[in-house]
Residue, then its C-alpha position, 0 to 999 in steps of 0.5 A: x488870572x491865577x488858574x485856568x482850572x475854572x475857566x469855561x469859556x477858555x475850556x470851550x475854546x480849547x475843546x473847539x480847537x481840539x476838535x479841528x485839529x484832531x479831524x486833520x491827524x499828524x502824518x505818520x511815517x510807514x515802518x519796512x523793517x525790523x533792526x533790533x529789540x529789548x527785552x523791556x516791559x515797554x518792549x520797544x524795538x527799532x524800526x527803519x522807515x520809509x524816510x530811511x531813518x531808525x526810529x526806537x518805537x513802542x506799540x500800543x501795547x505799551x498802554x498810557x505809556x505811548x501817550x507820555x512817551x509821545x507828548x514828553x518828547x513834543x514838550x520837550x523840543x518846544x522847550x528846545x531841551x535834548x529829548x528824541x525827535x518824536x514821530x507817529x509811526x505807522x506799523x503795518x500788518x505785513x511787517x508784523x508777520x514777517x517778524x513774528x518773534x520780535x514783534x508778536x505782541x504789537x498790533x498794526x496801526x500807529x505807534x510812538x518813536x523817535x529818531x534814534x540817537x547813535x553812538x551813546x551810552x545808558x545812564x540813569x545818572x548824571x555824568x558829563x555835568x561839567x562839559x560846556x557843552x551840556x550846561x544848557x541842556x542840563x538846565x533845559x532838562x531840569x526845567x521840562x522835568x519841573x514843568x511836567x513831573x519827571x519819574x524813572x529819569x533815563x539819560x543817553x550820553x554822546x560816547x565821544x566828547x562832547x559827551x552830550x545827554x539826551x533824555x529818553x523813555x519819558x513813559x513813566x512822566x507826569x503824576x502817576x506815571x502812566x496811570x495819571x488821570x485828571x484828578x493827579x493833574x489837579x492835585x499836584x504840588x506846586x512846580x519846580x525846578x527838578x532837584x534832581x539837578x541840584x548839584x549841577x548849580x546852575x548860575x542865574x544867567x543859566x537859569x533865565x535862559x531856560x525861563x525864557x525859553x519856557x515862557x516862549x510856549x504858546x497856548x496855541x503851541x499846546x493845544x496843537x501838542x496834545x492834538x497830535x496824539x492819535x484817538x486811538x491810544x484812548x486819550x479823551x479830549x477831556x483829558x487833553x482838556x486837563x492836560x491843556x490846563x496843567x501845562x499852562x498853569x504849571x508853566x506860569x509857576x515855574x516862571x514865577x519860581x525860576x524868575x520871580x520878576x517875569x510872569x507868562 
């Protein structure tokens, strides 16, 4: 089968997953004290939590943004790509009140994070290309960004060597950015490698091992993805219904793009 966008009985599998697994919501992590914030649109702020980790943390005021952030980050540690450890994090009223200048325009309930990653640097290019050490997470990266559309790319780098790149703040994702609805997740181009990771020259060796670890990604494994995003940042099951069917058409493109000889 080329496409699943035609597929009823499959659409009507997924949608009785979906059901199941949203009745049985992800755990999220209690937040107890504010560190610090930035003054970005998205105004993320860093929380520590009850499992005594900091978790870089945007609220639902961020819109649509928290529903890519959150899903990027999930896709990407099934891909095994450098992305930040994603959690649902639950913010609590009182800990609203008790910082009202930094949090004044979030709202109780849960929210996106990840696990912060210290002693890094920002950059939107990239650096450190060169280093042994990140010649599989740039290939890992440029596969994730080909698989799902990659906007507003934004790279932390390990300040000592190995100077190791991670990929952060994935608000801006997929076609359209936050604003994507089901008809830009059917009318996109086809998949490919990112080329914004060109220069990196990556050698076929490089290029199988990310195929491989693309074609490893179950149906199953993203059904159980896209269920993990609470009903309460406004994503609709039949959008976790197309977002299913985008994944999974655009992983079997890829495959065929990267290693013509493999299918999914």
């Amino acid at each position: 089968m080329d496409s699943y966008h035609d597929c009823a009985e499959r659409r009507a599998q997924w949608r009785q997953a979906l059901a199941s697994s949203l009745m049985h919501p992800v755990t999220s992590i209690r937040a107890v004290e504010y560190t610090r914030g930035w003054r970005t649109k998205s105004e993320p702020v860093l929380l520590e939590c009850e499992d005594g980790n900091d978790y870089v943390v945007k609220g639902q005021q961020a819109g649509r943004q928290i529903v890519n952030d959150q899903l990027v980050a999930r896709l990407g540690k099934l891909l095994d790509a450098p992305v930040g450890k994603p959690e649902i994090i639950l913010i609590p009223q009182t800990l609203i009140n008790n910082n009202p200048r930094y949090l004044e325009n979030f709202r109780a309930g849960t929210a996106h994070g990840t696990l912060w990653i210290k002693d890094c640097r920002d950059s939107y290019t990239l650096i450190a290309t060169g280093e042994a050490e990140n010649r599989h997470r740039l290939v890992l990266l440029a596969t994730l960004y080909g698989w799902i559309c990659a906007s507003d790319r934004q790279f932390l780098f390990k300040e000592n060597p190995p100077r190791l790149i991670y990929s952060v703040d994935h608000g801006h994702f997929f076609p359209n950015g936050p604003n994507w609805s089901s008809e830009d997740l059917a009318d996109t181009p086809l998949a490919c490698l990112d080329t914004y990771f060109n220069d990196c020259y990556f050698t076929p060796h490089e290029l199988c091992y990310a195929c491989q670890k693309l074609k490893a990604i179950t149906e199953g494994q993203l059904i159980q993805t896209v269920s993990t995003i609470p009903i309460t940042w406004g994503f609709t099951i039949e959008e976790r219904l197309n977002m299913i069917v985008f994944l999974l058409n655009r992983q079997k493109e890829l495959v065929r793009q990267v290693c013509p000889a493999d299918t999914v």
